[in-house]
C-alpha positions in Angstrom: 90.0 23.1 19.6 88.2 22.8 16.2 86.7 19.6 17.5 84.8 21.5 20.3 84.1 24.6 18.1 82.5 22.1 15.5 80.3 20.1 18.7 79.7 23.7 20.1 78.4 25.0 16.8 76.4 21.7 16.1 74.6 22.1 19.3 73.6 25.6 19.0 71.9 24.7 15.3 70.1 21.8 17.2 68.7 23.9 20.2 68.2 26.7 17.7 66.2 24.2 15.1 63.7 23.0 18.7 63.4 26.4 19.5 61.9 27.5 15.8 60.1 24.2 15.4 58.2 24.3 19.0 57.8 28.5 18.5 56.3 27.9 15.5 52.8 26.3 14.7 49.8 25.9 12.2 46.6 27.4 13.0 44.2 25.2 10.8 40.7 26.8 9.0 38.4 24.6 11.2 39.9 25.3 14.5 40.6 28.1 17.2 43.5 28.3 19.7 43.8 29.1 23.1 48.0 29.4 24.1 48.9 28.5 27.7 52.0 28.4 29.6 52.4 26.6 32.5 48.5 25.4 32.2 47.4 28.8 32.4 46.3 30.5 29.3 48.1 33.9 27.9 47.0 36.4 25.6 43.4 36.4 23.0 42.5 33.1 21.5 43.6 32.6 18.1 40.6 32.2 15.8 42.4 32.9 12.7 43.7 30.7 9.9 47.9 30.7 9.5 51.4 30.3 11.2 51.7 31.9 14.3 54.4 32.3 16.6 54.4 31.0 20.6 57.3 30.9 23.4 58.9 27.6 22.7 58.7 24.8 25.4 57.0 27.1 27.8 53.9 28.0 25.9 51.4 25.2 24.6 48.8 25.2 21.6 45.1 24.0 22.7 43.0 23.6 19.5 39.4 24.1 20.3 36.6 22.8 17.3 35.3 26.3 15.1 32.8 23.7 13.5 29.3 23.1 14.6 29.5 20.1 16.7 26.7 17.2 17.0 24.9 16.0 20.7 23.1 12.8 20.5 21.8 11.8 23.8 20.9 8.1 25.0 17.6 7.3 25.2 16.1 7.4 28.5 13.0 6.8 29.9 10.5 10.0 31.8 7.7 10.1 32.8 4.5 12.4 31.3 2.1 14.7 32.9 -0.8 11.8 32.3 1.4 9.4 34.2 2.6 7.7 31.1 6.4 6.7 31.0 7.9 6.8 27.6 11.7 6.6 26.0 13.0 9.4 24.6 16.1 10.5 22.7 17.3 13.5 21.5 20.0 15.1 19.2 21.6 18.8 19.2 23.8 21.1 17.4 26.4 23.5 19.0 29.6 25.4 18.3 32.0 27.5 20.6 31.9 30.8 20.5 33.7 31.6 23.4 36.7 29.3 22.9 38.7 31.3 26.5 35.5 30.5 28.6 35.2 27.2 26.6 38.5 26.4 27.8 38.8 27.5 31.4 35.1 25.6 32.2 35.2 22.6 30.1 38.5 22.7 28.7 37.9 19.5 26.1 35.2 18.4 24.1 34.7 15.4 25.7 34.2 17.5 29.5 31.6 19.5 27.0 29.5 16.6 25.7 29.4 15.0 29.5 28.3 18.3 30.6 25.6 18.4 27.9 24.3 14.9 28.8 23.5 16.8 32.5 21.8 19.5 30.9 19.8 18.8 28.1 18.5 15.8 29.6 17.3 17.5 32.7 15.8 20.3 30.6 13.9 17.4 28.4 12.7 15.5 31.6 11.5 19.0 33.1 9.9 19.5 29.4 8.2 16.5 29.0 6.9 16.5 33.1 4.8 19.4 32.2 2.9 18.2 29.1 0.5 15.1 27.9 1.8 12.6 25.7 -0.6 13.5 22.5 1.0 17.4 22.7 4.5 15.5 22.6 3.8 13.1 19.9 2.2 15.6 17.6 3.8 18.2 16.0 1.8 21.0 15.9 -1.7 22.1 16.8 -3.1 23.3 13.8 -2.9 19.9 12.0 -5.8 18.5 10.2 -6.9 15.2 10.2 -7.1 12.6 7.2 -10.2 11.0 8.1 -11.0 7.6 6.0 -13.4 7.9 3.5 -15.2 4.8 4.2 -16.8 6.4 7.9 -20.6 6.7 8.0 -22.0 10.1 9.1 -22.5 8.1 12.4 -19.0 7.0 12.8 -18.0 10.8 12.1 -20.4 12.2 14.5 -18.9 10.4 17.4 -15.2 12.1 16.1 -14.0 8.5 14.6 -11.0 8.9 12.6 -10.8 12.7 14.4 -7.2 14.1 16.3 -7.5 15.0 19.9 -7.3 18.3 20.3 -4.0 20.0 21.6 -2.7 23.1 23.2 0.9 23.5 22.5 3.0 20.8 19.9 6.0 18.9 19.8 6.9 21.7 18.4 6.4 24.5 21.1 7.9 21.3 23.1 11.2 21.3 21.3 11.5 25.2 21.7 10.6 25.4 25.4 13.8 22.9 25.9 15.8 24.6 24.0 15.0 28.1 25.4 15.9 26.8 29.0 19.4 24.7 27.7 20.4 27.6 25.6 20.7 29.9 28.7 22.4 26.9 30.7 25.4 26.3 27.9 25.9 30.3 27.2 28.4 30.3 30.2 30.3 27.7 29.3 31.2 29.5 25.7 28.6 27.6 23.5 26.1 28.1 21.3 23.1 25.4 21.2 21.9 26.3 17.7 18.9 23.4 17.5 17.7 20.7 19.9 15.3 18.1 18.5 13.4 14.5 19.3 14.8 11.6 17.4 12.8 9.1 18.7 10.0 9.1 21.1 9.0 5.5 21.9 6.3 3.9 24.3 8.3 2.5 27.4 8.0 -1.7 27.9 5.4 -1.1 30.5 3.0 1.0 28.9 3.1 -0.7 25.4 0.8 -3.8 25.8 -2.0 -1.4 26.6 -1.1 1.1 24.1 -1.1 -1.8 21.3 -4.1 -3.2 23.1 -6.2 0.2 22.7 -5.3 0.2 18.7 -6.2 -3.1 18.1 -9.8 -2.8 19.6 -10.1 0.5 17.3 -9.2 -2.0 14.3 -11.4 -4.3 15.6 -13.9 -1.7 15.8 -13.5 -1.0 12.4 -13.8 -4.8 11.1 -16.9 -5.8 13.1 -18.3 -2.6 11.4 -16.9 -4.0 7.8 -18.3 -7.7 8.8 -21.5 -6.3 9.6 -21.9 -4.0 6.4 -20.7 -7.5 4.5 -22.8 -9.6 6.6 -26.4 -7.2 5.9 -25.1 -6.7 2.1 -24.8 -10.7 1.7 -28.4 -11.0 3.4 -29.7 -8.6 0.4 -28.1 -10.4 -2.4 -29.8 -14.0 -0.6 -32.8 -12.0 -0.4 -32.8 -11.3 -3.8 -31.8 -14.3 -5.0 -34.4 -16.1 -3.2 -36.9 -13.2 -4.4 -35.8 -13.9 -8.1 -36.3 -17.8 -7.6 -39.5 -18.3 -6.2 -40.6 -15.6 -9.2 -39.1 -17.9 -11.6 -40.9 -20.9 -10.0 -44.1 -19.4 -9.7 -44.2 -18.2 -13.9 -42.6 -21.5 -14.8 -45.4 -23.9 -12.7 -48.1 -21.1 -14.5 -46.8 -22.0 -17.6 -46.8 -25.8 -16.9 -50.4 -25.7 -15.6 -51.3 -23.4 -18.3 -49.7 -26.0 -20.8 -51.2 -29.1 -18.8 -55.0 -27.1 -19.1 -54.6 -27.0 -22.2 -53.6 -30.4 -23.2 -56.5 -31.9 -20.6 -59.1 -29.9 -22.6 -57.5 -30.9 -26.4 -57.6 -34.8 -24.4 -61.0 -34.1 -23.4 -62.1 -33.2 -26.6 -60.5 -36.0 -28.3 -62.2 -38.6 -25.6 -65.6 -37.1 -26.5 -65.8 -36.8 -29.8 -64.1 -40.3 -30.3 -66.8 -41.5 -27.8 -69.9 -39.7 -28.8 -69.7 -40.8 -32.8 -73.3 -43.4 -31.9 -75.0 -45.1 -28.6 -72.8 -48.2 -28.8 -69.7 -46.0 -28.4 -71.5 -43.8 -25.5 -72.1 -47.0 -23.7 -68.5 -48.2 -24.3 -67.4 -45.5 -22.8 -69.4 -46.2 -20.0 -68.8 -49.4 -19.4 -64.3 -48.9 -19.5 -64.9 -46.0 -16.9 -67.1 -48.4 -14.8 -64.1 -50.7 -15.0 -61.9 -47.8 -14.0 -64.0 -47.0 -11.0 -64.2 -51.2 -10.2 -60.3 -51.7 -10.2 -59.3 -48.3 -7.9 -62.4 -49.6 -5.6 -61.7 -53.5 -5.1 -58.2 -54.9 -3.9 -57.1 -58.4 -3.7 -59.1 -58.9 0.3 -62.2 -56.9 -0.8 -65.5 -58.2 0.3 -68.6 -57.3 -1.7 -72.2 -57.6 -1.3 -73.9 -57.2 -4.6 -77.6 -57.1 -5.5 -78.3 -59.5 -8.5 -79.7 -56.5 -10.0 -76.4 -54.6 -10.1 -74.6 -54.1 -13.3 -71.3 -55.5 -11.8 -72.9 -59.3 -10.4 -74.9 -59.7 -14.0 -71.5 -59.1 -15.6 -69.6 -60.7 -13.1 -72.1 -63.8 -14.1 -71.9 -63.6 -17.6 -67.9 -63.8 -16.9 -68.4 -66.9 -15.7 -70.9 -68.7 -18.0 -68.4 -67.6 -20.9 -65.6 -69.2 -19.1 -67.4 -72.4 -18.8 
């Protein structure tokens, strides 16, 4: 009899002890609750911190995120209004605020971030449809330009180096996409508190021509530095060839200033050595005769002399000496 008192007894402290321990449970600071029984939720969501108290086994605890939550889509490609297709990704932040509807729509975060995938990234492909690429890849309108200093006035007046003017902005982008998704989660008991690009990238198709376009603008830009170079060289030759032929032209003055001048002190020498008396006059004479003789006959000359020239009376006197 005690036996079964004792096994009755230890019984009733076991079911007892389940019964606390599944009526009990722990509401934490970072989460919200939403009790069900039998799959069908009972009472106001519990949103505050503490222990609580539930039906045991016929009640369960759903914790639902308090926290703002991240979205980060997968980039995908759409196309623009100019017909250009790019890839574009995105991430959001959210939080529940209406953990019941929350619950009875989604009912896990996982259901939520699927759901979110459907939205947002119809809402970006509707956003990005209705504007050119330039207003989504810069940010706002009212930026200025930072032109390089090294453009001529000509350069500048055909708007080198200048931004193409826009209407609206990534920025005006990002809102109108998050006006329309905002409105689109409300019902499912979240908040979207910011939507923003991460990346926006030129799709495979499009990017040869893109990289095509800014390598001719570099190009456009060296052939412009070549040529500066190129006309800048031709001045330095210039002047260098300038500064030579100057430098010639004074040194070959001096030389023939310096050769006049030695000719005439020459000159002078030759004449007063020759005209000290007659005997040197006719010296003189007769050496420059000799001069004139040796430039005028070569080795196959043929000469017909009077035998009253000077050359045939010396040319015989030569002769009789040799004798």
């Amino acid at each position: 009899m005690k036996q079964s008192l004792w096994f009755v007894s230890g019984v009733s402290l076991v079911i007892i002890g389940l019964s606390l321990n599944s009526a009990v449970y722990t509401v934490n600071e970072v989460v919200q609750v939403i009790i069900t029984q039998f799959g069908k939720p009972v009472g106001e969501p519990v949103v505050n911190a503490g222990i609580k108290l539930k039906w045991p086994f016929i009640q369960q605890v759903n914790s639902i995120e308090k926290r703002v939550l991240e979205w980060e889509g997968t980039p995908s490609d759409m196309p623009t209004k100019d017909k250009l297709y790019i890839s574009v990704s995105l991430f959001a932040r959210w939080q529940v605020i209406d953990p019941l509807q929350y619950f009875l729509r989604l009912g896990d975060e996982r259901s939520a971030q699927s759901r979110l995938d459907d939205i947002f990234g119809s809402e970006t492909r509707n956003a990005v449809a209705k504007h050119e690429l330039i207003e989504i890849i810069r940010t706002s309108k009212d930026r200025l330009p930072l032109r390089d200093s090294l453009l001529t006035e000509a350069e500048k007046a055909q708007d080198m180096g200048s931004l193409v003017p826009i209407n609206t902005g990534r920025l005006l982008v990002e809102e109108d996409i998050y006006n329309a998704a905002a409105e689109k989660v409300k019902v499912f008991g979240i908040e979207l508190l910011d939507i923003r690009f991460k990346r926006i990238n030129y799709n495979e198709s499009v990017r040869p021509k893109i990289y095509e376009r800014m390598i001719s603008e570099r190009l456009q830009i060296a052939e412009r530095f070549l040529s500066e170079g190129k006309g800048e060289a031709a001045r330095i030759q210039g002047n260098r060839e300038r500064d030579l032929n100057k430098i010639q032209s004074e040194a070959y003055r001096k030389v023939e200033e310096i050769r006049g001048l030695a000719d005439a002190k020459a000159t002078k020498i030759y004449a007063d050595a020759y005209n000290q008396n007659s005997q040197s006059v006719a010296f003189y004479e007769f050496t420059r005769s000799l001069q004139t003789y040796e430039l005028a006959i070569s080795q196959n000359t043929t000469l017909l002399l009077s035998t009253d020239s000077e050359l045939f009376q010396y040319l015989q006197h030569t002769q009789v000496h040799e004798r």
